[in-house]
C-alpha positions in Angstrom: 237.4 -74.8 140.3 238.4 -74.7 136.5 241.3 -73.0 134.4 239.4 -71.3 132.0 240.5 -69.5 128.6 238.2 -67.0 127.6 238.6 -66.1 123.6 238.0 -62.5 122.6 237.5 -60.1 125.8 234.7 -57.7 124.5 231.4 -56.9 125.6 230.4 -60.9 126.1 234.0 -62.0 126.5 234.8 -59.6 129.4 231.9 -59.9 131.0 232.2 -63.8 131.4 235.9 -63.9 132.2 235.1 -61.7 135.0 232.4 -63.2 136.6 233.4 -66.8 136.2 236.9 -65.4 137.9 234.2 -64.1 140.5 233.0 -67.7 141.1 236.3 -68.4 141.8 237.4 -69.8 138.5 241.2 -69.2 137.3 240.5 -67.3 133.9 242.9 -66.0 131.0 241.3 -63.8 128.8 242.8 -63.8 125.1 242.9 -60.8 122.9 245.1 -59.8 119.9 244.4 -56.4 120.6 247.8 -55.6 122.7 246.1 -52.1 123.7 243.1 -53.3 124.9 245.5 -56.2 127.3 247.0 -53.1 128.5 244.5 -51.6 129.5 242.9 -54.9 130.9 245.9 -55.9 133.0 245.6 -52.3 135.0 241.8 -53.3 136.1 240.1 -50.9 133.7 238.1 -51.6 130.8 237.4 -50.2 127.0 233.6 -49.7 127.1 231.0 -48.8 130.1 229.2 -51.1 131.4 228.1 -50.8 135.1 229.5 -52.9 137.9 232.2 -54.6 135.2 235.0 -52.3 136.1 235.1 -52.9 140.0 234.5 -57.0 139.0 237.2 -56.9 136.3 239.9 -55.0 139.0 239.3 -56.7 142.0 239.7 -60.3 140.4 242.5 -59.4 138.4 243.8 -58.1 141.9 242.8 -61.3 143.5 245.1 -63.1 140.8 242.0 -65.0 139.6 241.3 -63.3 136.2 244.7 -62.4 134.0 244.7 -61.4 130.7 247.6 -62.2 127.6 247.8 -62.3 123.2 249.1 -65.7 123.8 246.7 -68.3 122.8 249.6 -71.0 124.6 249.7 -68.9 127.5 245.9 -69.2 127.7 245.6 -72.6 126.6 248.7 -74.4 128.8 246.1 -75.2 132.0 242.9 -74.6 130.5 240.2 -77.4 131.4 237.6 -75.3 128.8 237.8 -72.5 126.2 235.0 -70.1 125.9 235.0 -68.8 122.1 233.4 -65.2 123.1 234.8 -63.2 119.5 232.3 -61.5 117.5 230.0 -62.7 114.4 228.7 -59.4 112.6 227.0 -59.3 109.7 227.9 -60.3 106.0 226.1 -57.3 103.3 223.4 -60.3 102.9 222.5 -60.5 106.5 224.9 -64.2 107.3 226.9 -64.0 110.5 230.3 -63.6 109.6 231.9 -66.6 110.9 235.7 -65.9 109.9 236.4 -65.1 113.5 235.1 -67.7 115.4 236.7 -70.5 113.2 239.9 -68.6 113.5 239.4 -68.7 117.4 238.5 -72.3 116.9 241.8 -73.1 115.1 244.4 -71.2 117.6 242.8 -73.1 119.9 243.1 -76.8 118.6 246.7 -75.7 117.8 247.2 -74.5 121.5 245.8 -77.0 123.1 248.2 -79.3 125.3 245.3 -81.4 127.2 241.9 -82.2 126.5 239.4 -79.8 127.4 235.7 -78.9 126.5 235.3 -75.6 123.9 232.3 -74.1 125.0 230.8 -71.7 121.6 228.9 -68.4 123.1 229.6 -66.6 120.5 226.5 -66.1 118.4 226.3 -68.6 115.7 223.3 -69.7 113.8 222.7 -73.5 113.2 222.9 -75.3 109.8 226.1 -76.8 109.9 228.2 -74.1 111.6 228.7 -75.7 115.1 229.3 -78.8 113.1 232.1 -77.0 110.9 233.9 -75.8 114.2 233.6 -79.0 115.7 235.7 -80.6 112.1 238.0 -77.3 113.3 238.8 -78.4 116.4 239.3 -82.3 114.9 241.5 -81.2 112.1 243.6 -78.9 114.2 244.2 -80.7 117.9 246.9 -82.7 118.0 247.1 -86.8 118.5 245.5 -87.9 121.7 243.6 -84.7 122.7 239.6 -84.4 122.8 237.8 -81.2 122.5 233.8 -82.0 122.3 232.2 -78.3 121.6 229.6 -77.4 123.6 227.3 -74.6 122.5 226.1 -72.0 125.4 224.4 -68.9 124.1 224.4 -65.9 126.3 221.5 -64.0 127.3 222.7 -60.9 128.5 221.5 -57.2 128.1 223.9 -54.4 127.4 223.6 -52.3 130.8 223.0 -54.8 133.4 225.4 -57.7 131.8 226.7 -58.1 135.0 223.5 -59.1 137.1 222.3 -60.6 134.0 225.3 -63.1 134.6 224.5 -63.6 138.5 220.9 -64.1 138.0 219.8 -65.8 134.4 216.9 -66.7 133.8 218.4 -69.4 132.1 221.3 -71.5 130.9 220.9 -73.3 127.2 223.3 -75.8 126.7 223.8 -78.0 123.3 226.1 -80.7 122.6 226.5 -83.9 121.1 228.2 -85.6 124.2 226.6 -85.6 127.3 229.3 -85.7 129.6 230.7 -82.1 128.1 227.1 -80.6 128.3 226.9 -81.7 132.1 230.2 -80.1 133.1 229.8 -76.9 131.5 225.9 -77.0 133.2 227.8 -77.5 136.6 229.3 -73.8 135.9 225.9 -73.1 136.3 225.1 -74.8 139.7 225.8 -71.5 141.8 223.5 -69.9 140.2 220.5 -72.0 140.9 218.6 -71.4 137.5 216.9 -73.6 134.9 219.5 -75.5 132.7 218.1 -76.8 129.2 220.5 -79.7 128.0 219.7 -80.5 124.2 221.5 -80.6 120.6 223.5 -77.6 119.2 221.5 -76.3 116.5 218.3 -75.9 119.1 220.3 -74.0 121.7 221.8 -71.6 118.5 217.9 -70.9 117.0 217.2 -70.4 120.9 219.6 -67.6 121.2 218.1 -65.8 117.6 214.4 -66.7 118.6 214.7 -65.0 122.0 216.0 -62.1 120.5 213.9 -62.0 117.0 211.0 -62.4 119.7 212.0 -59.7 121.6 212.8 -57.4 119.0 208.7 -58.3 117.7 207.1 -56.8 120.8 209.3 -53.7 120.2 208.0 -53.4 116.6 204.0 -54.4 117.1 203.8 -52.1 119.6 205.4 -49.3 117.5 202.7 -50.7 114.6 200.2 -50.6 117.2 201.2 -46.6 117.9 201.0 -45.8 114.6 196.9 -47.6 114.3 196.6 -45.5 118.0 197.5 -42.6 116.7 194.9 -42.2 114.1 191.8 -43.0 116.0 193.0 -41.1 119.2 194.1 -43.7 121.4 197.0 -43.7 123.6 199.8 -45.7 123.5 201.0 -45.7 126.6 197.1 -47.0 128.4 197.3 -50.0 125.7 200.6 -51.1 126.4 199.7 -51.2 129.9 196.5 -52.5 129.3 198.4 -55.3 127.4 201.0 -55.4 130.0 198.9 -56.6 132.5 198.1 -59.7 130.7 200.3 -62.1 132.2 200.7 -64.3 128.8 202.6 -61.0 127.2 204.3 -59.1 129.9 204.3 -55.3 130.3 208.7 -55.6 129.2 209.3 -54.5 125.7 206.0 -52.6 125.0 207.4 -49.2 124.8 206.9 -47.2 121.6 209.5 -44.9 120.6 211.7 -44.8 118.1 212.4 -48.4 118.2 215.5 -51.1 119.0 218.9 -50.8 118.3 222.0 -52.1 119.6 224.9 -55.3 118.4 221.6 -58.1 119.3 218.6 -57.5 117.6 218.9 -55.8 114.3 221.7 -58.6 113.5 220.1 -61.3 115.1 216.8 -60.9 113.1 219.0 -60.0 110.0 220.8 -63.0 110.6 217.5 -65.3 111.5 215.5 -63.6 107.7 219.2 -65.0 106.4 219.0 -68.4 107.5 215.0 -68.6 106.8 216.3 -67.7 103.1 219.3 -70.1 103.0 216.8 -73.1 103.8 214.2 -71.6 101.1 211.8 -69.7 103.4 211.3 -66.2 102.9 210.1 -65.2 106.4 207.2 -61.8 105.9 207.3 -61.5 109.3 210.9 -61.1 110.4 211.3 -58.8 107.5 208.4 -56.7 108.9 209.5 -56.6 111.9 212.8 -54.8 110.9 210.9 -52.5 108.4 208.6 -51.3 111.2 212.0 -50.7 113.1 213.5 -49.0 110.6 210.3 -46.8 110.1 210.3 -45.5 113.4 213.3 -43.1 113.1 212.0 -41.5 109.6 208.5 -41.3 111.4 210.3 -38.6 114.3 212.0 -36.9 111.3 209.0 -36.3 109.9 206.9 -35.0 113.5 209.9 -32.6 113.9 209.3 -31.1 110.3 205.4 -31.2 110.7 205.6 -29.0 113.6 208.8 -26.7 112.3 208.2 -26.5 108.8 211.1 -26.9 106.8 214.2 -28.0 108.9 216.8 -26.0 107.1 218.3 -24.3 109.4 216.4 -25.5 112.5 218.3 -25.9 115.9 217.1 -29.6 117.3 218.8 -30.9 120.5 219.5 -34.2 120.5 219.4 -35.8 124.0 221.2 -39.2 123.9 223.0 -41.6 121.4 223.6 -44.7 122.6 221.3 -47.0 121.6 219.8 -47.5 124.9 220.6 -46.2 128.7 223.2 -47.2 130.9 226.4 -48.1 128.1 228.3 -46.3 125.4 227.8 -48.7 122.7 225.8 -47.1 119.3 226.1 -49.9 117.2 222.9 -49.4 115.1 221.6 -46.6 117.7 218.4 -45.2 116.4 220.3 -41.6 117.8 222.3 -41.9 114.8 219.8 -42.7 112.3 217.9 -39.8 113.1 220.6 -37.2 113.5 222.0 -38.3 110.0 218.5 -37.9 108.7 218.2 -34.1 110.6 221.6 -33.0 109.2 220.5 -34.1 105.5 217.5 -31.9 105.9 219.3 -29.4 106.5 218.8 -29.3 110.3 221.4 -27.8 112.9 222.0 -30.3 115.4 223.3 -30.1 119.1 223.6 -33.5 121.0 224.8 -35.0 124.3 224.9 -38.3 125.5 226.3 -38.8 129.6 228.8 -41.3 128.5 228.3 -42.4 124.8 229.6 -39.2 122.9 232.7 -40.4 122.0 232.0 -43.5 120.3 229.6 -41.9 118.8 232.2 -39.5 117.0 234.0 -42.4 116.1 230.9 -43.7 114.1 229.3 -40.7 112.5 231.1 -38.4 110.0 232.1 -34.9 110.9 229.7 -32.5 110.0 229.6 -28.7 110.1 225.8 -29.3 111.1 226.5 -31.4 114.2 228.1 -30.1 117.8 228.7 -32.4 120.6 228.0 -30.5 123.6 229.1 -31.0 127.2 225.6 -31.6 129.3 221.9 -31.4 128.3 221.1 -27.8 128.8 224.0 -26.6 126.8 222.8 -29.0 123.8 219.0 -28.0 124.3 219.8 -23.7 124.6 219.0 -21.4 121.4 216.9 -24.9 120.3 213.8 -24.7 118.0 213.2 -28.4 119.5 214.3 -31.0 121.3 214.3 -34.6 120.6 214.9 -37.2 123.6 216.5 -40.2 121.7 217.8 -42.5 124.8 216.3 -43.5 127.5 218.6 -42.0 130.1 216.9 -41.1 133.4 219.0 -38.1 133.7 216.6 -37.1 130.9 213.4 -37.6 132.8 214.8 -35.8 135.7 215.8 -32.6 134.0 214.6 -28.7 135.2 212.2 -28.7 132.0 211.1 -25.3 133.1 214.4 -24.6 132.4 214.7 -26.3 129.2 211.8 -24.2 128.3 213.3 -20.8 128.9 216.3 -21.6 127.3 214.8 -22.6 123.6 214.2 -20.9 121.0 211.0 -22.6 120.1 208.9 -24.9 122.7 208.7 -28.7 121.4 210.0 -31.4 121.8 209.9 -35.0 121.0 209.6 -37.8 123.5 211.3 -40.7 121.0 211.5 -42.8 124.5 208.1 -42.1 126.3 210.3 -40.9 129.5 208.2 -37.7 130.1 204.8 -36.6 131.3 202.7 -35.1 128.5 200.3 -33.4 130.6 203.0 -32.0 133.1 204.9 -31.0 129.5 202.1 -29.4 127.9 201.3 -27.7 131.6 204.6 -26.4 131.0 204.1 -24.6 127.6 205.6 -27.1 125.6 204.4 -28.8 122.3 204.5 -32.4 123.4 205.6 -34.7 120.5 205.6 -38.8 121.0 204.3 -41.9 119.4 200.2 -41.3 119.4 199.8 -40.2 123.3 
């Protein structure tokens, strides 16, 4: 078993302290956030994500998984360093890497013993892993080694946790061998594939999975849009598709497209590094305009159907950017209620755990009421727009939604609902060409 410091203790940071305290690991989260160590310390943590609250307090409660500010704290046993902080994006699409060289830094400067620095924090490849490997050199004192391995993670916001337990994978890049086998032996529990091979590989890995990802998402919404206009429904051909082995039935949902801290950065950041090698990449670049099209393209159903939105009553069901977490970093919710309130529109909206940080990210506006469950947000409504795919949605008394509005439609942005039970129903069925 390994002393491990773990840099940064958000969404990715957490979530791998915790379960490589689980594996019975000795870990020491970092974070200069004293509130959030707090907080940490008593077993509880600052965002929702299922099953991480019960892992994080009963291994902290085990005495396996402790958390500090102190980068020597951390660093005093520590046989590896996970660098977990965050890279967001720079106004021309680069990953900002000011944090994870800072991380770097404290950590050469900490160090009292060699030790492998694993990088999982997003990075792209060009020269970065190579700059925070000169970190590390310049910083660690006489007689210490600290070869950097880079270890993307592959998790999904909502099941992070099982994500962890079962991967379909482990990418592992390094220039020495001998650091690349002993972080893949973390991964020996686990029983999954393990790709050894050079940094920059495993970094373009990490934004091709994602950028990939993010293009089934947006051809099926492109496909929607063709659907739509000769009849066709979306739903039959994404099935259809689905069924085809070669391209999998996951991500062929239309709607009102992705959202989230991954994809919109990570094909931002992959269109970036295209550029910064002198290759203008059409096809990322559509695939984020199709994205971004999707949100306008609801706006404009709603108004089709209403008229002009001044003054119209829309429910908002949902605004994280997906089910299952609180996080509505780029959530498409957002977007489209920001769109609805410049039109004019009245807006009522509920989300089961994600209105709070949501208030914390959109302005105040006399337009906009949070409300406490779905049928208070959907009551007096002239529509309703279902924005996150929450199964509490799907499972709603819609006869009840019905007798409650003020008008009758509403818009499936998510494809959770029947339209032929919904239009049995008396409702106006809205969605993406069914």
């Amino acid at each position: 078993m390994k002393h491990i410091a773990v840099i940064g203790v958000g969404y990715v940071g957490l979530t791998t302290a915790a379960c490589l305290a689980e594996l019975g690991h000795h870990v020491t989260g970092v974070d200069m956030d004293e509130g959030k160590i707090v907080l940490l310390r008593r077993g509880d943590i600052p965002f929702s994500e299922p099953e991480l609250p019960e892992l994080v307090e009963q291994n902290v409660r085990a005495g396996r998984l402790n958390f500090t500010t102190s980068y020597q704290e951390a660093m005093q046993r520590a046989d590896m360093a996970f660098i977990c902080v965050g890279t967001p994006p720079t106004p021309s699409g680069h990953a900002d890497m000011s944090q994870v060289e800072e991380a770097a830094r404290q950590v050469a400067l900490s160090a009292t013993r060699s030790l492998i620095v694993v990088l999982k924090s997003t990075t792209p490849p060009g020269g970065n892993a190579e700059r925070v490997a000169d970190i590390l050199a310049r910083h660690l004192s006489p007689g210490i080694n600290a070869p950097l391995v880079v270890n993307p993670e592959f998790l999904r916001e909502g099941s992070a946790v099982y994500d962890t337990f079962h991967p379909d994978r482990a990418v592992i890049g390094a220039w020495d061998s001998a650091a690349a086998e002993a972080v893949a032996a973390l991964y020996a529990p686990l029983r999954c594939p393990v790709l050894l091979t050079d940094p920059a590989s495993a970094q373009l890995t990490k934004y091709a999975s994602n950028a990939f990802l993010a293009t089934k998402i947006s051809f099926i919404n492109e496909i929607s849009r063709i659907a739509e206009r000769v009849g066709a429904n979306i739903h039959a051909i994404a099935q259809g598709m689905g069924f085809d082995e070669r391209i999998g039935a996951e991500f062929l949902e239309s709607g009102l497209g992705y959202g989230g801290s991954c994809f919109p950065k990570d094909v931002l950041a992959l269109s970036a590094i295209a550029e910064q090698q002198g290759y203008y990449s059409q096809f990322l670049h559509a695939v984020t305009d199709i994205n971004a099209g999707q949100r306008g393209l609801a706006v404009a159903k709603l108004g089709e159907v209403l008229g002009d939105l001044h003054g119209k009553a829309i429910g908002v069901l949902g605004l994280a950017f997906k089910s299952h977490t609180d996080d509505v970093r780029e959530s498409p919710a957002l977007s489209v209620i920001s769109m609805l309130c410049q039109q004019g529109a009245v807006v009522r909206a509920y989300d089961p755990v994600a209105t709070s940080t949501a208030q914390k990210v959109l302005p105040p506006h006399a337009a906009l009421e949070y409300c406490a469950d779905a049928y208070a947000a959907v009551r007096g409504c002239h529509a309703v727009l279902i924005a996150t795919n929450w199964p509490e949605f799907r499972s709603l008394d819609w006869s009840r939604v019905h007798s409650s509005m003020a008008g009758n439609a509403v818009m499936d942005g998510r494809g959770l609902l029947s339209p032929d039970a919904m239009r049995g129903m008396g409702f106006e069925y809205l969605a993406f060409a069914n």
